[in-house]
C-alpha positions in Angstrom: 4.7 -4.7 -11.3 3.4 -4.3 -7.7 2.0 -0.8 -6.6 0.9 0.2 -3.5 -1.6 3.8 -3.1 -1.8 5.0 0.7 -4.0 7.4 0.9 -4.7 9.3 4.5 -6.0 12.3 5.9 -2.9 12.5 8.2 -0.2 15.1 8.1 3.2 13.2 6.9 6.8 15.0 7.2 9.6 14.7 4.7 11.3 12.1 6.7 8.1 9.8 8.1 7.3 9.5 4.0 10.5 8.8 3.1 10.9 6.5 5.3 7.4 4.8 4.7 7.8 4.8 1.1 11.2 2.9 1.5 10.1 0.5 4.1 6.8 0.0 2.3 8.5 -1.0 -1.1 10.9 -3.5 0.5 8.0 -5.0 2.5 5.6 -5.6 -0.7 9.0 -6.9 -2.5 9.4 -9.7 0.4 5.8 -10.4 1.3 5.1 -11.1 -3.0 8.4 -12.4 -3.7 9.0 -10.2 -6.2 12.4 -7.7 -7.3 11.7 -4.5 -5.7 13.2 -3.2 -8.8 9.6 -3.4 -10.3 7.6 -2.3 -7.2 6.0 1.1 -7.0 4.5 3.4 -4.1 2.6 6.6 -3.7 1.7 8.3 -0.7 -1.2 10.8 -1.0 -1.1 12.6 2.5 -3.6 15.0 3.9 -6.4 13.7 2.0 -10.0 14.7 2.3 -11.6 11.9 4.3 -14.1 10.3 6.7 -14.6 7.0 7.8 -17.4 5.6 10.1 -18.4 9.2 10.0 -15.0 10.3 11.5 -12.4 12.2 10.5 -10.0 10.7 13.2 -6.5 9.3 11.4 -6.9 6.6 9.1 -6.1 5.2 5.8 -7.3 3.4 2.3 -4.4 1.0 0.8 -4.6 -0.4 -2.7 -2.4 -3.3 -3.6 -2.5 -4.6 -7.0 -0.1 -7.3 -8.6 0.3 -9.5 -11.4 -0.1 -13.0 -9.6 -1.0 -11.5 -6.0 -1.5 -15.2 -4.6 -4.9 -14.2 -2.5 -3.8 -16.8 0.2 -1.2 -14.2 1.0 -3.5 -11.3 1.5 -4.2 -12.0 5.2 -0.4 -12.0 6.0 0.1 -9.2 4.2 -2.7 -7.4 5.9 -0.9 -7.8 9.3 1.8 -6.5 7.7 0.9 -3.4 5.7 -1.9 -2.7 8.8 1.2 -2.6 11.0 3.8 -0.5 9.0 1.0 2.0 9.0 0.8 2.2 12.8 4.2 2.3 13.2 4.6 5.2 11.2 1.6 7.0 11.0 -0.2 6.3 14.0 -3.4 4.5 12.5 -4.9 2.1 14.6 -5.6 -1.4 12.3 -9.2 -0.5 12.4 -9.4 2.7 10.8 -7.5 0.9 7.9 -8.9 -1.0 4.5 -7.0 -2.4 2.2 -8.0 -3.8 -1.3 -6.1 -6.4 -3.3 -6.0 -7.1 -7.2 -4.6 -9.5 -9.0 -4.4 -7.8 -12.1 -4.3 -9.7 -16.0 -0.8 -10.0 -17.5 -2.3 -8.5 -20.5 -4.3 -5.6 -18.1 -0.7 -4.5 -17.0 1.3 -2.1 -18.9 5.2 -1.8 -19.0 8.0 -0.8 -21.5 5.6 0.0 -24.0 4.3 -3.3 -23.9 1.9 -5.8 -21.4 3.7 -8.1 -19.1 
């Protein structure tokens, strides 16, 4: 039931979004405590973007979750702020991230709500 959207402007190879994608999947399983099994991530590279009037690299991340415990959203910050860094080459402060703690009933699955 997690997903994570990374959305950048910056150029991403086969290999960096592979990996990415894989490392970011296994991350949001750990940091929520949830099976990966129901975790899901898109990457939306080369995106049409500015930020403080600058076109330099950087990134918007959406995380939303049934249960995302909101006391968790600092660590997780850290976290996601660094995997895209590491990989992208986005300094932490051209990065915002936005968490939602989405409604049981609000999230659909299986043709049914969780």
């Amino acid at each position: 039931m997690p997903y994570l959207s990374i959305q950048t402007n910056t150029d991403i190879t086969v290999e960096t979004r592979d990996t990415l994608l894989q490392q970011a999947s296994q991350l949001v399983a750990q940091q929520l405590g949830k099976p990966e099994s129901y975790v899901m991530v898109a990457i939306q590279p080369n995106s049409s973007m500015l930020f403080a009037g600058s076109d330099a690299p950087l990134a918007y991340l959406e995380l939303k979750s049934i249960g995302l415990p909101e006391a968790k959203t600092a660590d997780i910050s850290a976290s996601l702020c660094d995997l895209m860094q590491t990989h992208l080459g986005i300094s932490r402060e051209r990065i915002y991230i936005e968490f939602a703690d989405a409604p049981r009933k609000m999230w659909g699955w299986n043709g049914g709500t969780f």
